[in-house]
C-alpha positions in Angstrom: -35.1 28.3 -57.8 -31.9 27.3 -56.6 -33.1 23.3 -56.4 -34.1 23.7 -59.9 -30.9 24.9 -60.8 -29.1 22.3 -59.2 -31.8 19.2 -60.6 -30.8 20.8 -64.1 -27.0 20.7 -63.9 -27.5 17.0 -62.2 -29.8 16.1 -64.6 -27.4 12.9 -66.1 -26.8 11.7 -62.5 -30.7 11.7 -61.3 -31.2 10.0 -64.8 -29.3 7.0 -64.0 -30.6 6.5 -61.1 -34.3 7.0 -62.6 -33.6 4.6 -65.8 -32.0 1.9 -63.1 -35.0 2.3 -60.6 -37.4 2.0 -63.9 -35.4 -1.1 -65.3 -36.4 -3.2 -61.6 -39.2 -1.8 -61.9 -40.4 -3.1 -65.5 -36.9 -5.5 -67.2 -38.6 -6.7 -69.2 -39.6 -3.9 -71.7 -35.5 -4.0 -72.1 -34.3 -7.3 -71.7 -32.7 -9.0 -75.4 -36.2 -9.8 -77.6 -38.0 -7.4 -75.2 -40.1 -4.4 -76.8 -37.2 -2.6 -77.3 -35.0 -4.7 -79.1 -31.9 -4.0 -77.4 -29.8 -6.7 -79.4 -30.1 -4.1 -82.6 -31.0 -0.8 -81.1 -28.3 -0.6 -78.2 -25.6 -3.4 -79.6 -25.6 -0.9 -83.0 -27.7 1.9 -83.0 -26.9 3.4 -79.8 -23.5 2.4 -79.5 -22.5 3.7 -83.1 -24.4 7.0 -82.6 -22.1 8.0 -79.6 -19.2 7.4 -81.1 -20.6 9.4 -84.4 -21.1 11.9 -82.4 -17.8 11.9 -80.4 -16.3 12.0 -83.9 -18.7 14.6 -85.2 -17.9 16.9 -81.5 -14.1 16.3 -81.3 -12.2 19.6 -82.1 -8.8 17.6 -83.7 -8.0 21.0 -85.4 -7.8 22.6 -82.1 -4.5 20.1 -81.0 -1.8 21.0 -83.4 -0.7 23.8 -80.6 -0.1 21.1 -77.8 1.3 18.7 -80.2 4.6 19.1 -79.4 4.4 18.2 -75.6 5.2 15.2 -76.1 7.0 14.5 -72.4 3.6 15.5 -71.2 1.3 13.1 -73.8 3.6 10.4 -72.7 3.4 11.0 -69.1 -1.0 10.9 -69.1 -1.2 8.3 -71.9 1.3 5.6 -69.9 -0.4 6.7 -66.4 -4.0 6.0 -67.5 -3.6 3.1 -69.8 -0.7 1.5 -68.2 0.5 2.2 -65.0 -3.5 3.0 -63.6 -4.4 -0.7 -64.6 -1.5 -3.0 -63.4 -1.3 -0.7 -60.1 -5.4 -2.0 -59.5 -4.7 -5.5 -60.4 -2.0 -5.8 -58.3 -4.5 -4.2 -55.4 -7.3 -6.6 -56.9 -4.6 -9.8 -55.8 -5.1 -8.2 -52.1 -8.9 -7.6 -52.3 -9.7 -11.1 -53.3 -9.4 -12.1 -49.8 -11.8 -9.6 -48.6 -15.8 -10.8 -48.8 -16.2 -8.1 -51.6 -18.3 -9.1 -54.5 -16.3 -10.5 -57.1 -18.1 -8.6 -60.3 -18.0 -5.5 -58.5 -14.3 -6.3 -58.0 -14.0 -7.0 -61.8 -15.9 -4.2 -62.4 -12.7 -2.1 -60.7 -10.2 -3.5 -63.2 -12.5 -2.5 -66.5 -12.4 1.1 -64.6 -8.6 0.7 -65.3 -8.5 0.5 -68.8 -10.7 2.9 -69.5 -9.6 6.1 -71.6 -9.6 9.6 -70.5 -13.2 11.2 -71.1 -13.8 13.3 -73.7 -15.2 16.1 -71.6 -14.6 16.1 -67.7 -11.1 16.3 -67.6 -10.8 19.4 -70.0 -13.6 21.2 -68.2 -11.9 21.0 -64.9 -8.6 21.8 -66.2 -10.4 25.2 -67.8 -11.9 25.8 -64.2 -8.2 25.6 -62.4 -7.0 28.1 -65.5 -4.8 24.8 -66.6 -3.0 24.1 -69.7 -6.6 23.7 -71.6 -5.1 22.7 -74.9 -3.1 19.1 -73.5 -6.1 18.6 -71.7 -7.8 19.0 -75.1 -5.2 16.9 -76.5 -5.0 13.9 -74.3 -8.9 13.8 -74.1 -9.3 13.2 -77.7 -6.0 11.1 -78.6 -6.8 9.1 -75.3 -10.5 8.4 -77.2 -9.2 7.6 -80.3 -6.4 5.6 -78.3 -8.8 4.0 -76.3 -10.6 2.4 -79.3 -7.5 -0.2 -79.3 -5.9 -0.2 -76.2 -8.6 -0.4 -73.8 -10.5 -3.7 -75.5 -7.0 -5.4 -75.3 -6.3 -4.5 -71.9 -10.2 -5.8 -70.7 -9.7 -8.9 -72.4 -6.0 -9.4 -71.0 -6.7 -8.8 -67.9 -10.1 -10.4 -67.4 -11.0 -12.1 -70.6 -14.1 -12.0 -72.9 -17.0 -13.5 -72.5 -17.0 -17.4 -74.1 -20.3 -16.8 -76.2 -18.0 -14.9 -78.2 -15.0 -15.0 -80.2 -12.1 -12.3 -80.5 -12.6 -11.8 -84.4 -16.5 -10.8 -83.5 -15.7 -9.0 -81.0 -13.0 -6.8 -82.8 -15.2 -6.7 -85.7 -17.8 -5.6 -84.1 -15.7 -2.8 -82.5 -14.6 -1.8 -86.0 -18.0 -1.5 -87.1 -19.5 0.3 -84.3 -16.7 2.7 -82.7 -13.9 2.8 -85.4 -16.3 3.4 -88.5 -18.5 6.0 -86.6 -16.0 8.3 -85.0 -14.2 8.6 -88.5 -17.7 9.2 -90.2 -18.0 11.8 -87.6 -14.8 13.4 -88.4 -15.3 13.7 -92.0 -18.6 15.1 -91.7 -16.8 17.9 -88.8 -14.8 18.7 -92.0 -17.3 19.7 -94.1 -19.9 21.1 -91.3 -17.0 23.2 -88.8 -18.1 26.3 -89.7 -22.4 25.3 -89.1 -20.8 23.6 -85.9 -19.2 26.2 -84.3 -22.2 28.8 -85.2 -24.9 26.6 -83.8 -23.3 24.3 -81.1 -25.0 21.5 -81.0 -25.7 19.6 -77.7 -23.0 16.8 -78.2 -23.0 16.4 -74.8 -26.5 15.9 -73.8 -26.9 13.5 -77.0 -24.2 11.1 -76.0 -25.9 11.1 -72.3 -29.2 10.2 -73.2 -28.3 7.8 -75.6 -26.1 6.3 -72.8 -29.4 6.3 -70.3 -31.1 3.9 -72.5 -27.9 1.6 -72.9 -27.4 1.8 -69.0 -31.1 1.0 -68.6 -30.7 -1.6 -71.0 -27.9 -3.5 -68.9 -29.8 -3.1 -66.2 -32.7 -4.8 -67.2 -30.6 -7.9 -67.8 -29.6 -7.9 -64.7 -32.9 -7.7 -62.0 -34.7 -10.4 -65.3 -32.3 -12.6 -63.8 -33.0 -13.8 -60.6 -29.6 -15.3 -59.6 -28.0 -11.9 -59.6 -27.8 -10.4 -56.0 -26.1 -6.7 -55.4 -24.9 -6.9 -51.7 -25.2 -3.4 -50.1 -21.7 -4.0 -48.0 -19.8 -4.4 -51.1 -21.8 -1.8 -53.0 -20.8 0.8 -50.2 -16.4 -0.8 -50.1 -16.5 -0.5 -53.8 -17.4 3.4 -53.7 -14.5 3.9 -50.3 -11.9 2.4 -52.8 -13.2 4.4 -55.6 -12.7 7.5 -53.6 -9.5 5.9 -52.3 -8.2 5.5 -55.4 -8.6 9.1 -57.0 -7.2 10.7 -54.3 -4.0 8.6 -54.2 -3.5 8.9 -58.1 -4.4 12.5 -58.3 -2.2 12.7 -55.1 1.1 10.7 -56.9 0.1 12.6 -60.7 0.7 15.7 -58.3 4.0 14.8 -56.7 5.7 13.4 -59.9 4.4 16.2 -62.0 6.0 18.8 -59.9 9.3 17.2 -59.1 12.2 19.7 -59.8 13.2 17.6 -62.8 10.1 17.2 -64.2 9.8 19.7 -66.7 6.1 20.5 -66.1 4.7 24.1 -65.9 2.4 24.3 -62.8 -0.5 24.4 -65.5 0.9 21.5 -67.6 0.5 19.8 -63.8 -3.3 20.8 -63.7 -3.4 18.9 -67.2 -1.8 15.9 -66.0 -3.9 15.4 -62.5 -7.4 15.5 -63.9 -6.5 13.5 -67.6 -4.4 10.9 -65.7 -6.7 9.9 -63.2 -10.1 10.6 -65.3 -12.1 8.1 -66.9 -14.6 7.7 -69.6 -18.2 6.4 -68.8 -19.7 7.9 -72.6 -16.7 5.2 -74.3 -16.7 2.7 -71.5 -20.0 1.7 -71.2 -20.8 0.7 -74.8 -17.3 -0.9 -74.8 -17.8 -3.1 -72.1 -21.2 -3.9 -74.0 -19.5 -5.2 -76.6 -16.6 -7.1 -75.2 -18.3 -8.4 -72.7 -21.7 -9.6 -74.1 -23.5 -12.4 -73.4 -22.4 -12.1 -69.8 -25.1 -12.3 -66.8 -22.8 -10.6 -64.6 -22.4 -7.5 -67.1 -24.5 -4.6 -64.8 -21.8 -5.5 -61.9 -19.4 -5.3 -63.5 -20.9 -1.7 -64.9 -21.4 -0.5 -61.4 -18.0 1.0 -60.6 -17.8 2.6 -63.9 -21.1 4.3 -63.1 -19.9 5.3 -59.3 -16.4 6.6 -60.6 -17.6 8.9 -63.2 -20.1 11.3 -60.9 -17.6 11.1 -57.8 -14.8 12.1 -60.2 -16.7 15.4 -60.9 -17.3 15.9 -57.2 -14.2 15.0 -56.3 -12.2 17.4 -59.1 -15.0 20.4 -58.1 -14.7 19.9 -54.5 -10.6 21.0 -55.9 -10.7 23.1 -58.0 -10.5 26.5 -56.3 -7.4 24.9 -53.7 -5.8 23.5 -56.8 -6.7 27.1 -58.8 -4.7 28.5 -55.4 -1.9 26.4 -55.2 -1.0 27.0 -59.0 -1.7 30.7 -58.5 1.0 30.9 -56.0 3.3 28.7 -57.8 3.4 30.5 -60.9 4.1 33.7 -58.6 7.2 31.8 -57.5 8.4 30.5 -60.7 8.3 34.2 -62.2 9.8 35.6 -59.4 12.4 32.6 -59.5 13.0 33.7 -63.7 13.2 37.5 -62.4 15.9 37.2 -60.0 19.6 38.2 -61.2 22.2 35.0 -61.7 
């Protein structure tokens, strides 16, 4: 029973690694003019339908109460989307030396400009007892930020794909992730009260819809027979991964709860998981976009895939010694208020 239980709450995880084993295993079925007609059905369909349903699933009513942190919105915002990708470049410059895989190295930087999820972050910070309402907050303005920023900062850092332009790539992005999420909004307006009654599986849609795109990319890839995963790199890439979360979560941690910082200890529980969190539901159809038309494009994907799952085990591997450590601090800082000046 227990297994059961387990293979149901992992149930997005197996399934990526079902729809990649199933896309070696038959490409062809979703390669572009293959049976499933991925050029219209994924470049549109799919992509357009997550972000509807981001838009439709996003509680923006819920953030007018952490609105007014702005020192913390400014602190998550400028880690994830600015200092998070310069700090990899400037580690990529050293890597490039190393016999790593080049896409899979690429594939580190797009990790970097991804936006906070939507999801991950806010559920961790609830699990800790966290301020629940920034996480809220800098989930959602971090998606809708993300629409804009994170497309610049992939082509600025690694460039687009020269089968296509900037203007059809941007339009495209208007028409499949801008359009959408504001349909979705409008229609939350009207349907809030239906929403909140029935609760829709938001979640689960978004994943399965973002199974066939990762399948999809996938079958691109093993069609093509120039395109090689080495093992070695495969198995560096997830080290650094792991590396790399536990040094920013580690730094979000130590500048959050500096003296002068003006963070509560649950404001720092905020800031650790929506700093160093990134989107795979947003990312992956993103980098569809931007980067179409190349070969290397399921490389590039890989990290993205690796980062989100071991960003859930890492965060739920601590959350009860986070949960402890803010326990006790908010002990101290009470007692601190209590004492006589």
């Amino acid at each position: 029973m227990g297994l059961l239980v387990r293979l149901r709450k992992e149930w997005f995880i197996i399934g990526i690694v079902l729809v990649i084993l199933s896309a070696k295993l038959q490409p062809d079925v979703g390669v572009k003019g293959g049976p499933l007609k991925p050029e219209v059905t994924v470049s549109y369909i799919a992509v357009s339908l997550i972000f509807f349903n981001s838009g439709l699933s996003l509680k923006t009513e819920e953030l007018t109460s952490a609105l007014l942190h702005v020192r913390l919105h400014l602190f998550v915002q400028s880690f994830t989307l600015l200092f998070f990708p310069v700090a990899v470049w400037l580690l990529l410059r050293v890597l490039e030396f190393t016999p790593i895989d080049q896409w899979l190295l690429r594939g580190l930087q797009t990790v970097s400009c991804m936006p906070p999820p939507v999801s991950s972050a806010v559920i961790l910070t609830k699990a800790v007892g966290g301020n629940e309402a920034a996480a809220i907050f800098n989930s959602a303005f971090g998606s809708f930020l993300g629409i804009v920023v994170t497309p610049v900062l992939l082509l600025f850092f690694l460039g687009s794909s020269s089968s296509v332009p900037f203007s059809s790539i941007f339009s495209q992005l208007f028409m499949t992730v801008v359009v959408p999420l504001i349909l979705g909004q409008v229609c939350r307006r009207f349907l809030r009260d239906f929403l909140e009654r029935k609760k829709p599986p938001f979640s689960t849609v978004s994943s399965c819809v973002l199974l066939m795109i990762i399948y999809t990319t996938f079958c691109d890839t093993f069609s093509n027979p120039n395109i090689e995963l080495d093992p070695t790199s495969l198995l560096l890439v997830v080290l650094i991964i792991f590396c790399l979360q536990i040094s920013f979560m580690l730094l979000t941690f130590i500048l959050s709860t500096r003296s002068n910082s003006g963070f509560s200890p649950a404001d720092t529980v905020a800031i650790i998981f929506c700093s160093t969190h990134k989107s795979l539901t947003l990312g992956i159809p993103m980098l569809k976009i931007v980067f179409a038309g190349y070969e290397h494009l399921s490389l590039i994907s890989v990290p993205l895939l690796i980062y989100h799952p071991s960003q859930i085990l890492l965060g739920s591997v601590l959350v009860p010694s986070i949960r402890s450590w803010m326990s006790n601090r908010q002990k101290v800082v009470k007692l601190s208020a209590m004492e006589p000046v």
